[in-house]
PyMOL CGO cylinders between C-alpha atoms (Angstrom):
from pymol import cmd
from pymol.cgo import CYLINDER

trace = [
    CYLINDER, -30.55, 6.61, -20.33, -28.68, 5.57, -23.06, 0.3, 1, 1, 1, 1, 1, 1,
    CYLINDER, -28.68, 5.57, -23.06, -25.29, 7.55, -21.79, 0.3, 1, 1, 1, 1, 1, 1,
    CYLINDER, -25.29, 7.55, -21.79, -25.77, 5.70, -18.68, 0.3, 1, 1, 1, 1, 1, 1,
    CYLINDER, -25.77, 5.70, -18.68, -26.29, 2.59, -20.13, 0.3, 1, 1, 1, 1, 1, 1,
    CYLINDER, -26.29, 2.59, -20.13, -22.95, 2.81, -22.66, 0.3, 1, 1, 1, 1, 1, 1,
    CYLINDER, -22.95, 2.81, -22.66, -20.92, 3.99, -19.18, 0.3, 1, 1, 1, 1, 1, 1,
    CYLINDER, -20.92, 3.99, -19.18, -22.35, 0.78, -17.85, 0.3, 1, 1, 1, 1, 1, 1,
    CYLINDER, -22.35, 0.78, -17.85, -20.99, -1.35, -20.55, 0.3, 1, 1, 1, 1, 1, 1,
    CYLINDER, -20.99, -1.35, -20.55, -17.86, 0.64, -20.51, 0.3, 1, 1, 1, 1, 1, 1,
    CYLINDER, -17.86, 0.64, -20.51, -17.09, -0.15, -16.92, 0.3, 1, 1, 1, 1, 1, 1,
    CYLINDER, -17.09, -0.15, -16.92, -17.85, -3.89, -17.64, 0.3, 1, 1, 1, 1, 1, 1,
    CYLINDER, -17.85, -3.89, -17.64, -15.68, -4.06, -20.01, 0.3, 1, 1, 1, 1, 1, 1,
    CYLINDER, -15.68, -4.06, -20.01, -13.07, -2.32, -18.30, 0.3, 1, 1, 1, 1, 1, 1,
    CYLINDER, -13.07, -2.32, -18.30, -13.76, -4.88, -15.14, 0.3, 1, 1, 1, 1, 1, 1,
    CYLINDER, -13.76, -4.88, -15.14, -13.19, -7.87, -18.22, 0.3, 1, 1, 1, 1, 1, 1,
    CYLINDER, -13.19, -7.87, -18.22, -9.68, -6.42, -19.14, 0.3, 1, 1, 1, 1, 1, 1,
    CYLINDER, -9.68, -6.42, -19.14, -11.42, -5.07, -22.32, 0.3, 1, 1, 1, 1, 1, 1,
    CYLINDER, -11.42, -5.07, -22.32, -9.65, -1.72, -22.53, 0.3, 1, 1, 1, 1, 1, 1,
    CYLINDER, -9.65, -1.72, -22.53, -9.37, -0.66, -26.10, 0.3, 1, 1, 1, 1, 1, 1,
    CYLINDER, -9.37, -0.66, -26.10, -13.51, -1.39, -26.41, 0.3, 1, 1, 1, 1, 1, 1,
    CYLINDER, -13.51, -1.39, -26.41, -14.22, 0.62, -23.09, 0.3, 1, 1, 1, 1, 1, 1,
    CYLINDER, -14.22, 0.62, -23.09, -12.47, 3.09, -24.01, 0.3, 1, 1, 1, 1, 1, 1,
    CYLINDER, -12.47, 3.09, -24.01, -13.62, 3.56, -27.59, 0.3, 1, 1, 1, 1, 1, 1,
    CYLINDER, -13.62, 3.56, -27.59, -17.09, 3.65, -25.40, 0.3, 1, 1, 1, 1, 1, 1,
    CYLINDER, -17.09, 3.65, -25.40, -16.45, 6.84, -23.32, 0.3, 1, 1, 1, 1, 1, 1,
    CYLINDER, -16.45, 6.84, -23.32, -14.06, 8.50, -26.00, 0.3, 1, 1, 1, 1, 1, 1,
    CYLINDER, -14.06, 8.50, -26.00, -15.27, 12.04, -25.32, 0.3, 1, 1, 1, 1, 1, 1,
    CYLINDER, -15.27, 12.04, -25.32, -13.39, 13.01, -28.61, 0.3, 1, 1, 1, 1, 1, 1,
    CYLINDER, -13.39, 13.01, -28.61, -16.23, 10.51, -29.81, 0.3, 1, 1, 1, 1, 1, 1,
    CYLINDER, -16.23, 10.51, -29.81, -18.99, 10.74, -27.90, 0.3, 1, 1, 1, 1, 1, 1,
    CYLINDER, -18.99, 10.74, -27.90, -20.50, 13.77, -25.93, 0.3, 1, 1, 1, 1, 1, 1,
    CYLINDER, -20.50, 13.77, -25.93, -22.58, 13.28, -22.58, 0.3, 1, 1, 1, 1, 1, 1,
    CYLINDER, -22.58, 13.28, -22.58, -24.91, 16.03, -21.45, 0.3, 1, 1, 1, 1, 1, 1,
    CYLINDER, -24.91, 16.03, -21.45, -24.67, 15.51, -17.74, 0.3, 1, 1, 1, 1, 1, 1,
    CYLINDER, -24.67, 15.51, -17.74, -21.12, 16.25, -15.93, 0.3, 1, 1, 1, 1, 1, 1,
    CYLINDER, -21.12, 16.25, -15.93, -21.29, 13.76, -13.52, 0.3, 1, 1, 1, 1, 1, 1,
    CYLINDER, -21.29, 13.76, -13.52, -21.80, 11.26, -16.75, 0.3, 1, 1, 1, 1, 1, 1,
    CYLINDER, -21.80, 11.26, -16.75, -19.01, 12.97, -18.29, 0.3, 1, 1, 1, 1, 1, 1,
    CYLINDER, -19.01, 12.97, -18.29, -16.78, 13.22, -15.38, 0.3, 1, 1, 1, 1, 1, 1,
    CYLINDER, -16.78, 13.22, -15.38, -17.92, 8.47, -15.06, 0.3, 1, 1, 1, 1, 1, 1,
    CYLINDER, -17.92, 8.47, -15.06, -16.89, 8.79, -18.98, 0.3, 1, 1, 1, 1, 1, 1,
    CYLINDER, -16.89, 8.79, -18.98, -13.45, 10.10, -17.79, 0.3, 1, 1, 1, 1, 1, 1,
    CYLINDER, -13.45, 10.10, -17.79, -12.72, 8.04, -15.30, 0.3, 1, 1, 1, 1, 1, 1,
    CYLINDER, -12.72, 8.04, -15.30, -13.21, 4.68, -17.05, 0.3, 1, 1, 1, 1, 1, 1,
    CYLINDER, -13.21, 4.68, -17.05, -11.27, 6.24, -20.65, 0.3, 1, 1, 1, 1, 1, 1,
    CYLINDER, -11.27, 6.24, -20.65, -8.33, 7.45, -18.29, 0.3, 1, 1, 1, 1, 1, 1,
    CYLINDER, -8.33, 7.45, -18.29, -8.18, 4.16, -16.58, 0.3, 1, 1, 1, 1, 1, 1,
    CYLINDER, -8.18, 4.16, -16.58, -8.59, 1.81, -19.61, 0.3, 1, 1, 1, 1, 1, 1,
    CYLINDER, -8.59, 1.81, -19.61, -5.56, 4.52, -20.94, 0.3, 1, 1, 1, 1, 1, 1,
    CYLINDER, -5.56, 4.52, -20.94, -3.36, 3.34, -17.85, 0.3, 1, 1, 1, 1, 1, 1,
    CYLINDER, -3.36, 3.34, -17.85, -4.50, -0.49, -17.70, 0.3, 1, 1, 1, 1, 1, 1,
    CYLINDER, -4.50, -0.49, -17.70, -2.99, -0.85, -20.99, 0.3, 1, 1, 1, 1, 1, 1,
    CYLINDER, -2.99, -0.85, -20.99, 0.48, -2.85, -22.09, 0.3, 1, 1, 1, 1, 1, 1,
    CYLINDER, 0.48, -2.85, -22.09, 2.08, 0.10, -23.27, 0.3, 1, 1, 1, 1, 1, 1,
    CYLINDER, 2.08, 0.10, -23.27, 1.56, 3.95, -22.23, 0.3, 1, 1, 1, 1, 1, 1,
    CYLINDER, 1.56, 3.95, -22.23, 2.52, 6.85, -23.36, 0.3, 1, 1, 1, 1, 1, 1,
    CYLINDER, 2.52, 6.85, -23.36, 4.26, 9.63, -20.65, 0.3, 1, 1, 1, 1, 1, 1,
    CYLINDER, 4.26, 9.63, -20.65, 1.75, 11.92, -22.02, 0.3, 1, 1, 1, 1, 1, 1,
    CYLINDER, 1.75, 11.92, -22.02, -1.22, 9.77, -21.08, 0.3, 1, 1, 1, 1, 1, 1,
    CYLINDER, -1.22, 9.77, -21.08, 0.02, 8.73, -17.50, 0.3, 1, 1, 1, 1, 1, 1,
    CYLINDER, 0.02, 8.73, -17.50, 0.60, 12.33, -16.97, 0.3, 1, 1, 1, 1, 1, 1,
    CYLINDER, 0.60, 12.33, -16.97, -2.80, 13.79, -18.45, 0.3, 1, 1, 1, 1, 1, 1,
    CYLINDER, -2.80, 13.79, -18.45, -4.26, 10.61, -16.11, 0.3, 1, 1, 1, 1, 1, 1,
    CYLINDER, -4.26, 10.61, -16.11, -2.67, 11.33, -13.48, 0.3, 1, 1, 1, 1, 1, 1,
    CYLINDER, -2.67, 11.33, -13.48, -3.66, 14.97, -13.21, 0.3, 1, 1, 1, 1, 1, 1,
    CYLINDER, -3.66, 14.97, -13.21, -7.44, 13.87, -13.61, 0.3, 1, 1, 1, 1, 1, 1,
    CYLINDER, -7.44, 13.87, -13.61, -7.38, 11.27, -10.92, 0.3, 1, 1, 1, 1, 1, 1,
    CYLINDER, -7.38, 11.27, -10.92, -5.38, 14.01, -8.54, 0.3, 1, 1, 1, 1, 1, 1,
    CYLINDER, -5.38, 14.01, -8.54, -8.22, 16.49, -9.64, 0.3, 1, 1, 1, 1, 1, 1,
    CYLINDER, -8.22, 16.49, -9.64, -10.90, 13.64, -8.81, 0.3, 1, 1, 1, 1, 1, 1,
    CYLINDER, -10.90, 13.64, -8.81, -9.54, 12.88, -5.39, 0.3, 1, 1, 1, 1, 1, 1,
    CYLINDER, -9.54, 12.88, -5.39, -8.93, 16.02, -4.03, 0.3, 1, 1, 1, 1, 1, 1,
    CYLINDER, -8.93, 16.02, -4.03, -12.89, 16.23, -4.49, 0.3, 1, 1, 1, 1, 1, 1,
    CYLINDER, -12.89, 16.23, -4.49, -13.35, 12.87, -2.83, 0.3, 1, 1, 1, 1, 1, 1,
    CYLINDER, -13.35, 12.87, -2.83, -10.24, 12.00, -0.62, 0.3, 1, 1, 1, 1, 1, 1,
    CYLINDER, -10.24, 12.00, -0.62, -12.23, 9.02, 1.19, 0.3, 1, 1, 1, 1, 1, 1,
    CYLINDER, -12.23, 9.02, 1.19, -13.31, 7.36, -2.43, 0.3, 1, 1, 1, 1, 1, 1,
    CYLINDER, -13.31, 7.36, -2.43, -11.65, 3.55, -2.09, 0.3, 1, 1, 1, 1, 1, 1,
    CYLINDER, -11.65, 3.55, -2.09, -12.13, 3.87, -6.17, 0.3, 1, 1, 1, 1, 1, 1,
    CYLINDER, -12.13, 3.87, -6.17, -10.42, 7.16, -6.89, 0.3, 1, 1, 1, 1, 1, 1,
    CYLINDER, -10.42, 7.16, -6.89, -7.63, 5.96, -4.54, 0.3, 1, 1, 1, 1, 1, 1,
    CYLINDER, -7.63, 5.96, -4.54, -7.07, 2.75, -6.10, 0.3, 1, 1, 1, 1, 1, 1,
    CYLINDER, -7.07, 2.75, -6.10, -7.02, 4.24, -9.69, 0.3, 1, 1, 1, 1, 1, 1,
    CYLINDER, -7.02, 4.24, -9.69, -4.61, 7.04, -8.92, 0.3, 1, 1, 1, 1, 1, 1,
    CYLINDER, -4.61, 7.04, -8.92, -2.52, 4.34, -7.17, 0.3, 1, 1, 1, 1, 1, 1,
    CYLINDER, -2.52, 4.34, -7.17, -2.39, 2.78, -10.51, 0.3, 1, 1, 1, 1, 1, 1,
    CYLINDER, -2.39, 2.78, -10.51, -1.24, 5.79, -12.38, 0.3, 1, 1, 1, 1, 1, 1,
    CYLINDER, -1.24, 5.79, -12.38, 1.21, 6.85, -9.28, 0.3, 1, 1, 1, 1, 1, 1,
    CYLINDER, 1.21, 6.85, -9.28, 2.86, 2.93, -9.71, 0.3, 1, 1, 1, 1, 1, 1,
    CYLINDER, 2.86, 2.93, -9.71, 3.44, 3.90, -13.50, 0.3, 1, 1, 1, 1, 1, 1,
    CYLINDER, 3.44, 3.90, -13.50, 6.32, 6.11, -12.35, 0.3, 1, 1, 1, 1, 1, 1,
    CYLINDER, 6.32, 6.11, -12.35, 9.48, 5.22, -10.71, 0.3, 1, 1, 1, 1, 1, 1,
    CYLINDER, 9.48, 5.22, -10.71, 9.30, 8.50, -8.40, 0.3, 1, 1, 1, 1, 1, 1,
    CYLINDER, 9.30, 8.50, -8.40, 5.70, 7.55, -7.30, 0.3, 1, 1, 1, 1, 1, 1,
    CYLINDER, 5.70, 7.55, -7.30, 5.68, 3.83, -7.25, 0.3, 1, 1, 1, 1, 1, 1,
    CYLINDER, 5.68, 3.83, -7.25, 6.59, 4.14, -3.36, 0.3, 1, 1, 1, 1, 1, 1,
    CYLINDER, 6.59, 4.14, -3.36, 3.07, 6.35, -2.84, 0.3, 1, 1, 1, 1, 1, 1,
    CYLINDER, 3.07, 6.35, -2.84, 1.46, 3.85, -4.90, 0.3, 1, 1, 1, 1, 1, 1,
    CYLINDER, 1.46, 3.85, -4.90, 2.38, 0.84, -3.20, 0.3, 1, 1, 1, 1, 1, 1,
    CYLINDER, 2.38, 0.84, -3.20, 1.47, 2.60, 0.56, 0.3, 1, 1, 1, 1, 1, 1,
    CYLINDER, 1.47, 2.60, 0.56, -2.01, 3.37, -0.88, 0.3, 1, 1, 1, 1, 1, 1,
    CYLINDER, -2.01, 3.37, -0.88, -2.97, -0.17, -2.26, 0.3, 1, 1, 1, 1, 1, 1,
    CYLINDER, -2.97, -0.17, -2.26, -1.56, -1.76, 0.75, 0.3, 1, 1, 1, 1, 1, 1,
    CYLINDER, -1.56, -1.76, 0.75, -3.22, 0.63, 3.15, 0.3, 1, 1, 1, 1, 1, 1,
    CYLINDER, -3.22, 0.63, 3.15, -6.15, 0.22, 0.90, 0.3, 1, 1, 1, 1, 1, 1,
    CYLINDER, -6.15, 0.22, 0.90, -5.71, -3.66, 1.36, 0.3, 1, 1, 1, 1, 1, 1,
    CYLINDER, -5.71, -3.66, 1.36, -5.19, -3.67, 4.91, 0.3, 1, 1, 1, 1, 1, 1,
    CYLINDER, -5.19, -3.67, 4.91, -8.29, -2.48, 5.57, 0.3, 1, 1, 1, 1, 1, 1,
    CYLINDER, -8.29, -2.48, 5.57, -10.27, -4.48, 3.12, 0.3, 1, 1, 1, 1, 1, 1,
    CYLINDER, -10.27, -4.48, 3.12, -11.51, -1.88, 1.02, 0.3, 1, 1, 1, 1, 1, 1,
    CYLINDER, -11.51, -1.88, 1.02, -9.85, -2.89, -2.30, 0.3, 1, 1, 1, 1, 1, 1,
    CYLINDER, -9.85, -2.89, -2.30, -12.41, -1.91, -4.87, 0.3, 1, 1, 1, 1, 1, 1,
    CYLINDER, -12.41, -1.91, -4.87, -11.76, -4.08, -7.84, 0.3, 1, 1, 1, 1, 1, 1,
    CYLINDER, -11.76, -4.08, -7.84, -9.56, -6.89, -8.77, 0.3, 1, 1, 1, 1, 1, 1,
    CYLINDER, -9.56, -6.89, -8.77, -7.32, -4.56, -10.87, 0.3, 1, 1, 1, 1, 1, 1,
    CYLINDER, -7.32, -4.56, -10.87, -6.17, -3.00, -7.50, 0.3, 1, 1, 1, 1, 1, 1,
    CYLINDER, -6.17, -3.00, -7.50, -4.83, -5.91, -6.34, 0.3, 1, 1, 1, 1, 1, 1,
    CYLINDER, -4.83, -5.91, -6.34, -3.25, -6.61, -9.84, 0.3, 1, 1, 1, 1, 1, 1,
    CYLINDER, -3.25, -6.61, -9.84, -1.30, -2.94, -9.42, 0.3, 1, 1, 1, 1, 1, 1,
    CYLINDER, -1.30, -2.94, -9.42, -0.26, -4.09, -5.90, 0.3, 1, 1, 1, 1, 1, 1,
    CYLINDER, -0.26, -4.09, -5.90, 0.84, -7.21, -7.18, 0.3, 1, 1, 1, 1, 1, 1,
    CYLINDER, 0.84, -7.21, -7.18, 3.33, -5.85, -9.72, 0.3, 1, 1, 1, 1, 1, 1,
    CYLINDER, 3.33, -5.85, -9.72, 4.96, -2.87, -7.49, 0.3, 1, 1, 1, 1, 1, 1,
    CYLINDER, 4.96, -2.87, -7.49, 5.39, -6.41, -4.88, 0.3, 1, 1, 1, 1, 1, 1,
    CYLINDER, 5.39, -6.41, -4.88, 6.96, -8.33, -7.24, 0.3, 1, 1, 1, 1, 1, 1,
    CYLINDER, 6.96, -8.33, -7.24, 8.96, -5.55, -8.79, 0.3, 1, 1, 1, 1, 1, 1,
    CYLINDER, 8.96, -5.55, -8.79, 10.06, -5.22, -4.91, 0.3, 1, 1, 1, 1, 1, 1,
    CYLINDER, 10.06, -5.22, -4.91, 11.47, -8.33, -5.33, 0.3, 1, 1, 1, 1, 1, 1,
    CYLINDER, 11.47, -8.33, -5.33, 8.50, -9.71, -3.03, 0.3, 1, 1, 1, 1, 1, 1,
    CYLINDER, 8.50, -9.71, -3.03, 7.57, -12.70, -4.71, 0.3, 1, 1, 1, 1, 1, 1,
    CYLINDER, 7.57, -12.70, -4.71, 5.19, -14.24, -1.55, 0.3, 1, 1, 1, 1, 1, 1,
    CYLINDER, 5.19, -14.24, -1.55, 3.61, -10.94, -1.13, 0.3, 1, 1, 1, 1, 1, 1,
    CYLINDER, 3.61, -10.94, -1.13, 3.37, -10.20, -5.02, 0.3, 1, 1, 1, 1, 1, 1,
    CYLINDER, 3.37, -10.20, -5.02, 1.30, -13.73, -5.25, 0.3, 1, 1, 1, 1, 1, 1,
    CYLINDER, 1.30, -13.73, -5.25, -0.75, -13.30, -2.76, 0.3, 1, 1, 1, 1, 1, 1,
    CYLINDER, -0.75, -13.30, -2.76, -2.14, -9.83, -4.27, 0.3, 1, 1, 1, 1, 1, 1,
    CYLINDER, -2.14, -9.83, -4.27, -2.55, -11.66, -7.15, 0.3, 1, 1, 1, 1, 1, 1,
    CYLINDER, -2.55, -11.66, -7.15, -4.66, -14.78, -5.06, 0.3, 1, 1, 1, 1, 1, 1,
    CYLINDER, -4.66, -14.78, -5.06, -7.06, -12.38, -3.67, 0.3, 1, 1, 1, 1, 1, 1,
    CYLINDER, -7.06, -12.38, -3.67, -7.23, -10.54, -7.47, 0.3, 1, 1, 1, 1, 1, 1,
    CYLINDER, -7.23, -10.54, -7.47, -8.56, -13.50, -8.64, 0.3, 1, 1, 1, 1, 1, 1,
    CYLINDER, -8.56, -13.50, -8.64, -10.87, -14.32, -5.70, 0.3, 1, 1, 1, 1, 1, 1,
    CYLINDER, -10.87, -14.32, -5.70, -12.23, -10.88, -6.51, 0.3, 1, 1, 1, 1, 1, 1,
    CYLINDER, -12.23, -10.88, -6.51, -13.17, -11.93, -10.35, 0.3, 1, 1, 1, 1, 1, 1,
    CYLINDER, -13.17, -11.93, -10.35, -14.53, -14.49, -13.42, 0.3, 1, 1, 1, 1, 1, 1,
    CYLINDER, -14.53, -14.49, -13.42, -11.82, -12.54, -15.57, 0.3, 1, 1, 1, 1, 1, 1,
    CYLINDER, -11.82, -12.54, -15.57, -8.45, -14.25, -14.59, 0.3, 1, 1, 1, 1, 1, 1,
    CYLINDER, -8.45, -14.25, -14.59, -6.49, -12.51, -17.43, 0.3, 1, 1, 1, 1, 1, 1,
    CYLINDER, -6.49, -12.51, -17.43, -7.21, -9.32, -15.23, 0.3, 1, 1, 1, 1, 1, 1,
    CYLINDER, -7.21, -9.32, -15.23, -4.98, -10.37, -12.64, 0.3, 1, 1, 1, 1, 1, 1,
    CYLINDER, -4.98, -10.37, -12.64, -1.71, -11.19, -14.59, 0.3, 1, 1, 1, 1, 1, 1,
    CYLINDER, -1.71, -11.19, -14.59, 1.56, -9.63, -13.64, 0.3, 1, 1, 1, 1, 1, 1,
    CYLINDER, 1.56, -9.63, -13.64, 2.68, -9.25, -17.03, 0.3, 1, 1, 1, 1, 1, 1,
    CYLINDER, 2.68, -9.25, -17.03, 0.87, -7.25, -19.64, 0.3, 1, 1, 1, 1, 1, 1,
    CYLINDER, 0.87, -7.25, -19.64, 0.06, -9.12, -23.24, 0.3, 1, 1, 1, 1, 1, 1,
    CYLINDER, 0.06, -9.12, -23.24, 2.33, -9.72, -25.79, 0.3, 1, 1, 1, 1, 1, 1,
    CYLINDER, 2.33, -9.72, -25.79, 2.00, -7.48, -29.01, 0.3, 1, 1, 1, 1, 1, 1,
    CYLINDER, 2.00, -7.48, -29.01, 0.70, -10.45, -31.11, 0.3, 1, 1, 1, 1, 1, 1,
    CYLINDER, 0.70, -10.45, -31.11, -2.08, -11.20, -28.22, 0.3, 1, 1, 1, 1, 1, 1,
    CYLINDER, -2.08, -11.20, -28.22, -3.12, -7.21, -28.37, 0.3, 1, 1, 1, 1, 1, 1,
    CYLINDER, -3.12, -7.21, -28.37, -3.43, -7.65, -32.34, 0.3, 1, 1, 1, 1, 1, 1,
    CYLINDER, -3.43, -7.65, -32.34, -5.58, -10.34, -31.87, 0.3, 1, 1, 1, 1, 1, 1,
    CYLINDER, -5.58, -10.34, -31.87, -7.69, -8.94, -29.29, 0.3, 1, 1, 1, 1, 1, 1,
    CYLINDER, -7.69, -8.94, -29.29, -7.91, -5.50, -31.87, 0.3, 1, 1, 1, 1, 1, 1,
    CYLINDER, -7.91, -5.50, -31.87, -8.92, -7.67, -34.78, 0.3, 1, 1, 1, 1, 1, 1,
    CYLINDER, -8.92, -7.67, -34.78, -11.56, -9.47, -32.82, 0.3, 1, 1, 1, 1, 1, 1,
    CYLINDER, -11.56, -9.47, -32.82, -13.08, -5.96, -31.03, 0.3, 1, 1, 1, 1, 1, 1,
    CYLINDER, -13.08, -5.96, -31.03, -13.61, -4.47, -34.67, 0.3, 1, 1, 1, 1, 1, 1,
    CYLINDER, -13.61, -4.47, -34.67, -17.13, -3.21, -35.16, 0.3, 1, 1, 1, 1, 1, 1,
    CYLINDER, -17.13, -3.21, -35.16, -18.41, -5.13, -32.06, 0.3, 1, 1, 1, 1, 1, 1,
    CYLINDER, -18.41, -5.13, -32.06, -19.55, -1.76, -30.11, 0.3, 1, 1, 1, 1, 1, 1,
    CYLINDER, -19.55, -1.76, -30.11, -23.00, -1.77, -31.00, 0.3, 1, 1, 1, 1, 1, 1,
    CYLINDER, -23.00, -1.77, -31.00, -25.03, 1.32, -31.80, 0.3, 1, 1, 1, 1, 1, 1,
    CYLINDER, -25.03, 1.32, -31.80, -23.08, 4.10, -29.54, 0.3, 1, 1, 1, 1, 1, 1,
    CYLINDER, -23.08, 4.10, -29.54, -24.45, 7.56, -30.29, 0.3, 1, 1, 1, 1, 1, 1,
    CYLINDER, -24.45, 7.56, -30.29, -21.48, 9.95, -32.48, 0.3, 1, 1, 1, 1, 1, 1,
    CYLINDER, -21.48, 9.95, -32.48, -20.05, 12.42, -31.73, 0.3, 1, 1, 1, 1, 1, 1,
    CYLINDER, -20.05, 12.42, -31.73, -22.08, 14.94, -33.47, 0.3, 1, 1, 1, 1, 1, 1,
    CYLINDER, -22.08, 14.94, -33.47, -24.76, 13.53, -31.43, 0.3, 1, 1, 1, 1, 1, 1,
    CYLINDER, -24.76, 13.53, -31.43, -25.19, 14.00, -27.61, 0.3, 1, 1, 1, 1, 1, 1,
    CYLINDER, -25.19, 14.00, -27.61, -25.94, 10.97, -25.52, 0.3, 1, 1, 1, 1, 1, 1,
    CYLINDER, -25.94, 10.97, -25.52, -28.49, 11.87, -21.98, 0.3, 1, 1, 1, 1, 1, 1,
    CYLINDER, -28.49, 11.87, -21.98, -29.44, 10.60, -19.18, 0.3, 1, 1, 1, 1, 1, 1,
    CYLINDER, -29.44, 10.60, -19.18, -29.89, 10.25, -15.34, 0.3, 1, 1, 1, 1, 1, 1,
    CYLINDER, -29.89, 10.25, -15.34, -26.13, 9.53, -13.71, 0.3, 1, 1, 1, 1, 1, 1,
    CYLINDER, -26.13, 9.53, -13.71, -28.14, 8.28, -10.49, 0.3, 1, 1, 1, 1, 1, 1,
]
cmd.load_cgo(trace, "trace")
């Protein structure tokens, strides 16, 4: 239970905007989780956090990007998996086009699965030069959320990410090492 519990508090933190703490939580370099369908959660919120971030690196986007192809191709239907390879496809110029056609379809039919999606959709609008469109993603972002900084167009400035590093120092509880294994029920 306690691998389920710091997936838990990963994923809440990655719904706050808290990347660099949710990821530090499912850091399988880190951590190790004795159930693959907890390790295979771990990944998904650790390769997310990875792409939510101000700056990434073309390594990460790619190694990303090949998970959440890997994921979907398991679970073509998942509103989730769709949404989150969306937001690594709208990383790239080449796939921003796929990207956008997935959010919006994903939109359309009501079946956005987090505010973040909406956030994605938002910047591939207003990098479209659709301003009306590009705030209205960003409206129903915030309808969909307490965390407003989640649904900003423009990613934090360096000093703001500094700050929000100094602050997230040593505030991750009692998560298990690596050289220990954390269990527990994924259901």
């Amino acid at each position: 239970d306690d691998a389920v519990k710091q997936i838990a508090n990963a994923e809440r933190l990655l719904a706050k905007g808290q990347l660099a703490k949710a990821e530090r939580l499912v850091d399988q370099h880190e951590y190790e989780f004795s159930d693959s369908r907890l390790e295979k959660k771990a990944a998904l919120v650790f390769h997310t956090a990875g792409l939510r971030r101000a700056k990434v690196s073309t390594w990460r986007i790619e190694n990303a990007t090949r998970f959440l192809t890997a994921a979907l191709a398991k679970n073509s239907e998942d509103p989730l998996l769709i949404a989150r390879h969306a937001e690594a496809l709208a990383l790239s110029d080449k796939t921003a086009d796929k990207a956008r056609a997935a959010l919006e379809d994903l939109a359309e039919r009501d079946l956005m699965p987090e505010a973040q999606s909406y956030t994605a959709l938002a910047r591939l609008l207003a990098k479209a030069g659709e301003t009306a469109a590009s705030k209205e993603a960003v409206a129903s972002c915030l309808k969909m959320t307490k965390h407003k900084a989640v649904c900003s167009i423009t990613p934090k400035s360096v000093k703001q990410r500094k700050k929000s590093r100094a602050r997230s120092r040593g505030a991750l509880g009692d998560a298990a090492p690596r050289n220990q294994t954390l269990s527990g029920s994924s259901k």
